[in-house]
Each structure stands twice: as structure tokens, then as C-alpha cells.
N, C-alpha and C positions, 0 to 999 in steps of 0.2 A: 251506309246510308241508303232509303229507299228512294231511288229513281221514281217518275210520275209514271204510273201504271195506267195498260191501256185498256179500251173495251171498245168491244169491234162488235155490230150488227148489221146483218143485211148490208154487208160491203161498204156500212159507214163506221171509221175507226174512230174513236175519242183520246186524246193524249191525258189521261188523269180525266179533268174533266175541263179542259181547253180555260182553263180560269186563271193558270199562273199569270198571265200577263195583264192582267184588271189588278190582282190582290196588292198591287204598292199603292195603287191609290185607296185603299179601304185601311189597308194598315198607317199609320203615320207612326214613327221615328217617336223611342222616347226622348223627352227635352232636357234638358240638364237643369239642376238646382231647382227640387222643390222640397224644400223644407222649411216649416213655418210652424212645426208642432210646438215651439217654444221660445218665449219670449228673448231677447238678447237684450243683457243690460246695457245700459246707454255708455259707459266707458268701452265696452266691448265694440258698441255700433259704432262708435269714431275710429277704431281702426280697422275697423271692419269696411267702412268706407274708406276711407284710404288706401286699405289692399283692392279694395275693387276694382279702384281707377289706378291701380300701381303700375306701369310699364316701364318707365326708365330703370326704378331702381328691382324689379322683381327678383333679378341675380342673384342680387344682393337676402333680399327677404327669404326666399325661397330655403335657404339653407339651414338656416334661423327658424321658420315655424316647423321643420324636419327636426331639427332637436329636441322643439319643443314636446311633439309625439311622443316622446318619452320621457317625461315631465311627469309633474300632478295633472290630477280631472281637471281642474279649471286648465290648468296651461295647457292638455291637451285639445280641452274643448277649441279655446280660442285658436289654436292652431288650425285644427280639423274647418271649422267655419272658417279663417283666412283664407284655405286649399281650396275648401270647396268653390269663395268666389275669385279667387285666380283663375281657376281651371274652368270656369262657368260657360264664358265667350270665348276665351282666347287656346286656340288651339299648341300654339308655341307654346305654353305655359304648360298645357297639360303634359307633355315631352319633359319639359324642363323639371317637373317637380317628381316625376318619375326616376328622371335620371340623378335625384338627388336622395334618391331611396324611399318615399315618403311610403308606396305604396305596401311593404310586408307593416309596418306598422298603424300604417291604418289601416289594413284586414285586419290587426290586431284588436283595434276600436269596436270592430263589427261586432265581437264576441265579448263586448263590455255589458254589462249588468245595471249600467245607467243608462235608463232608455233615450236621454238625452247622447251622450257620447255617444252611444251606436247610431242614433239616425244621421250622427254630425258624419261620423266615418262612414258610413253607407254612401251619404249622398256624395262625398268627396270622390268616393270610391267609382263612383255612377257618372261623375263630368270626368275622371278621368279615362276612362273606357271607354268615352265618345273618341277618343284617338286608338286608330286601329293598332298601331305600335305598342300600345300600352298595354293590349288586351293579353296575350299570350304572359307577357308576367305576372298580371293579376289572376289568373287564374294557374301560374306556377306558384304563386303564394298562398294557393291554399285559400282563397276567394269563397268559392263554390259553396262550401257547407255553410262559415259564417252567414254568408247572406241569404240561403237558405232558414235557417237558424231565427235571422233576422224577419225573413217572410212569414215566420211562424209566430216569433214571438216579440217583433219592433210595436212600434207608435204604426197608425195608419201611414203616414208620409213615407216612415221605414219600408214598412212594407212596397208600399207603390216603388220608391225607388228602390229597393232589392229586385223588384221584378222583372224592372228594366234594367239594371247592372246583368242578371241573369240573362235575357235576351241580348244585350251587344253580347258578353262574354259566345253566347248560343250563335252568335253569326259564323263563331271558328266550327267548323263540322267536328274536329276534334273534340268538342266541350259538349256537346251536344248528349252523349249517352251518360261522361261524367254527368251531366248534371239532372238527368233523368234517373239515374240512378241514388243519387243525393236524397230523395225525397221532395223534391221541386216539385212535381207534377201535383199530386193532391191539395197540394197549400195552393197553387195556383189555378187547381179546380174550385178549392175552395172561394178565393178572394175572387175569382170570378162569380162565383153566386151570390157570395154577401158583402162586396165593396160596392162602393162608389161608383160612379159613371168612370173616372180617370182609373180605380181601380180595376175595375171591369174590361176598359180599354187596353190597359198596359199588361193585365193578364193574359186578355184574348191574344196578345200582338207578341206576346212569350210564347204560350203553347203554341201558337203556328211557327212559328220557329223550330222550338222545339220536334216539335211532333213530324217533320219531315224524317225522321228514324222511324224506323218499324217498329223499336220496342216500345217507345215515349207514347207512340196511340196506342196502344196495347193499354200501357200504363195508364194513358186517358180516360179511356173508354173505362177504365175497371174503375179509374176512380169518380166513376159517377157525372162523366163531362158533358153526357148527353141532355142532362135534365135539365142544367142552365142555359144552354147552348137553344133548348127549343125552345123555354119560356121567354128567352130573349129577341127568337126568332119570330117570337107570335104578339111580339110587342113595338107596335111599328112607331112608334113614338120612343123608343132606348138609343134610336141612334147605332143600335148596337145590331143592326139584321144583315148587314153586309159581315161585318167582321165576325158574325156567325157563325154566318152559313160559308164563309170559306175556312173556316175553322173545322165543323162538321164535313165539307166535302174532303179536307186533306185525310181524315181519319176514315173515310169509307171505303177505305184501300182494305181494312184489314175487318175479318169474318164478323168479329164480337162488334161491330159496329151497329151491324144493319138490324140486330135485334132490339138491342140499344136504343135507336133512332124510334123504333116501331112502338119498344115497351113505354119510355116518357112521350107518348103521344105526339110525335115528329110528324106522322103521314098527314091530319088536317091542317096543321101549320104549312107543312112543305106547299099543298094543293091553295091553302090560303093566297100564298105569297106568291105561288101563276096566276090567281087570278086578281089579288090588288097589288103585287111589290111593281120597283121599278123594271125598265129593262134589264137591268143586269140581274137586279135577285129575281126576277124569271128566268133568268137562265141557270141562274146560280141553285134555284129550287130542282127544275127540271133536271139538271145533272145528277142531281144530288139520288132525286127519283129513278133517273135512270141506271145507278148501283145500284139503288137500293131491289129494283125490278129487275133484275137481270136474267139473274137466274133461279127467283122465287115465285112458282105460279099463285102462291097462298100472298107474298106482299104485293103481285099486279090487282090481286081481287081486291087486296084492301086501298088500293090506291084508287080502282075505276069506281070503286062502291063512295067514295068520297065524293066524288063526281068531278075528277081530272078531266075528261076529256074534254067535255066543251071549252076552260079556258086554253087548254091546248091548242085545239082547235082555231082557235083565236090566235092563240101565238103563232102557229105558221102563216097566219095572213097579217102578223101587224108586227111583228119581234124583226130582229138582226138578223142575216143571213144563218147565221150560228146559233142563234135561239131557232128558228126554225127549223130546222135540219135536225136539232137535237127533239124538237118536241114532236117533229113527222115519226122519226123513231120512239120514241114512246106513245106514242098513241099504238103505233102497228104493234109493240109487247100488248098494251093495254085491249087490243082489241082479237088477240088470240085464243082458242080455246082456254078456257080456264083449269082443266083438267086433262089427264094425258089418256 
């Protein structure tokens, strides 16, 4: 795993780009149980409600929709949708249906051919992986590709909760290059550019997970992550310009980025967002600028030719200590011979 890389100018050093300690509040946690792609018949919903509100007797149930998993479609579905809202709120529950083996066969669900059964088993798969105990077996069963598999080819809901089953499983550093390797990466390039706001969110909030390895932003960056990552950055009404731009700065660690960044038109976005984002994505931009200018006298010209300096300028009399300091150092790159 890649440690947070530093950069050092004129005696001032940057740890990565001093932003790990902001990104939890830009990321939020996927939520458990969202599946709504398909209607439930109303015999099903009455006991579907009833396992919802089950606690006394769950011991009991729990063993019982486990066998059902290996049933017919119908008695698997029913089953799969009882797990999923066991396991929704109640965290005991999510242990207990583990330990009752549920989870190899419903990985088995994931790789079902009814686009119904696989989002049932997805999402089941997705509240139970909100328990950290659970994770290391889910992803000893062979997890990874199905829902892979699933991000490629589920109902939209499938998808969004494959993404997020993908990031808890992504929190084990171990799972991390597995599932980069999988073929993760491009599908969640992709459904980052053409999903949903939730889609969009819960993809962004995977690849930075993910992308803390050195290969997974390699993989990023090839697969074309720059291009959403800017038109969302230049769109300040997505909601989506924080969870960006700390998306874009974890990946500017590694070379093929910074061309990247330049070719889908990042530099007037970046200079945009110092001069209307908030305090943070002005710092969040300025960092990002100052990789990207480090060591390129050809990206400093394209960045002061934007006309960087003056909100810079401004940032060191109105920003944070640490927006300051960061944008006094780029202005001094920005204000260097341009030529050697």
C-alpha cells in the first residue's frame, strides 16, 4: 500500500496534500438496504414485515431462511429479502446469520441470472459486511468477482449496492489490490460518469478507497477517471466537487495523472474553484495545483496564463492558515522564470 507522499518547497513540506483529515466528512459511509427495483408481493410483505420487527424469535428464523438459500427462486428470493431486513439495523443479527452460514450461498445469489435474485443477494450481501467480522469471510467466499459481475451487469440499485459491498469489503488493505485487479475499477469509472447522484457518490467513495494502492490509480487514471472527476468538479451545483477533488488529489501521487488532469481540461476548473469554491475546495484545488506545478515549467505557464494568481493572492489574506501557506508557495512556483 502507498503511504501519503510528500512535497517539499522552499522549506515548506506538504504530507500528500495535508487533506486526509477533512476527507471523512466529504465521504459518508454506504447505508445499508436499498433495494426498491422490484415490487414485493403482498404475501411476501407480511412476512417480510414481521422478520423486520423479529427479535425474540430471530434464533429461531434465522436457520430456516439459511436453508431456504438453497431452495427454488421464489423460496430463495423470500429468504434473501428476509436476510437482507434482519441484517438492515441490527447489528447482532448481522453475526448471527453469518454464523449460520448464509453468506457462501448468497454470494451464490450474486452470480444469478434473475436480475431480481441477484440484487436481493447483493443487498443482503452489502448489510452484512457493515459488520467488520463479517468482512474477511465474504470476501473468502469468493465475493469479489460476483459483485463485480453484478456492478457490470445488475439493475441500477444492484449496482449502487455492489459498490458499496466493494468498498466495506476495500476497508481490509488486503482486499484492496484483489479487487482492483477484479476489474472494479473501470465499471466504477464508468457508473461514476453515468449514474445517478447516489450512484456517483457511492462510486466516488469506492475508488478512494480503493485507489489508496499505487496500482488501483494507475488503473484509474487509464481508465479514463479524470474526465468525470473534472466535469463534476466544474459543476458546483453536483454536490459532488468535494468528493472530487479528494478523489483527483489521492491520484496525483502517480506520473499519468498530471497529464490526465491537463488533457480533460482540469487547469480552468482547478483556478475556477480558488476563486469561487469553498474554503476547503480552495485548498483542496490549490493542492491539487500544486502537484500538478511542481515540477512542470510548461503546467506553471498554463496555470498563471489562467489567471491563478490574483485569487491566490486573495487566498493568503482571507483562507486558513494552511490554505495560505499552500497558496504563498504557489504563487512563488507561479511567479518563477518560465524557462530555464
Amino acid at each position: 500500500m502507498e503511504t501519503a507522499n510528500t512535497f517539499s518547497y522552499l522549506g515548506h513540506t506538504f504530507s500528500n496534500l495535508s487533506l486526509n483529515d477533512h476527507s471523512s466528512s466529504a465521504f459518508s459511509d454506504c447505508n445499508s438496504d436499498r433495494s426498491g427495483e422490484f415490487t414485493t408481493p403482498s404475501s411476501l410483505s407480511r412476512r417480510l414485515l414481521l422478520s423486520s420487527s423479529a427479535t425474540d424469535n430471530s434464533d429461531d428464523l434465522i436457520p430456516h431462511l439459511v436453508a431456504l438459500l438453497s431452495s427454488s427462486i421464489e423460496d430463495q428470493k423470500q429468504a434473501a429479502m428476509e436476510i437482507r431486513l434482519l441484517s438492515k439495523h441490527k447489528p447482532e443479527n448481522r453475526i448471527k446469520i453469518a454464523e449460520a452460514g448464509a453468506i457462501k450461498p448468497l454470494v451464490s445469489l450474486i452470480s444469478s441470472s434473475d436480475p431480481q435474485l441477484q440484487e436481493y443477494g447483493v443487498t443482503a450481501i452489502l448489510n452484512l459486511s457493515l459488520c467488520d467480522e463479517n468482512k474477511d469471510l465474504i470476501a473468502s467466499s469468493g465475493a469479489v468477482k460476483p459483485l463485480v459481475r453484478a456492478l457490470k451487469m445488475g439493475t441500477p440499485t444492484a449496482k449502487e449496492n455492489a459498490a458499496c459491498a466493494l468498498l466495506r469489503l476495500s476497508q481490509m488493505e488486503e482486499n484492496k489490490i484483489a479487487i482492483g485487479r477484479s476489474g472494479a475499477i473501470p465499471l466504477l469509472v464508468n457508473l461514476l460518469e453515468t449514474g445517478g447522484f447516489r450512484a456517483k457518490k457511492d462510486a466516488s467513495t469506492a475508488l478512494y478507497s480503493l485507489c489508496s494502492a499505487k496500482e488501483n490509480k494507475i488503473r484509474a487514471v487509464e481508465s479514463g477517471i479524470m474526465k468525470p472527476l473534472v466535469e463534476l468538479m466544474a459543476d458546483f451545483g453536483s454536490n459532488m466537487v468535494d468528493k472530487s477533488a479528494f478523489v483527483m488529489s489521492l491520484l496525483m501521487s502517480v506520473p499519468e495523472s498530471k497529464p490526465a488532469v491537463v488533457e480533460e481540461g482540469g487547469v480552468p476548473v482547478l483556478v475556477e474553484i480558488v476563486e469561487d469554491g469553498t474554503q476547503r475546495q480552495k485548498e483542496m484545488a490549490v493542492s491539487i495545483l500544486l502537484q500538478l506545478c511542481e515540477e512542470s515549467v510548461v503546467y506553471r505557464t498554463m496555470v498563471a496564463r489562467e489567471g491563478a494568481i490574483p485569487p491566490l493572492v486573495a487566498l493568503t489574506q482571507a483562507g486558513s492558515s494552511r490554505a495560505k501557506q499552500k497558496a504563498g508557495v504557489l504563487i512563488e512556483l507561479l511567479r518563477q522564470p518560465r524557462s530555464h
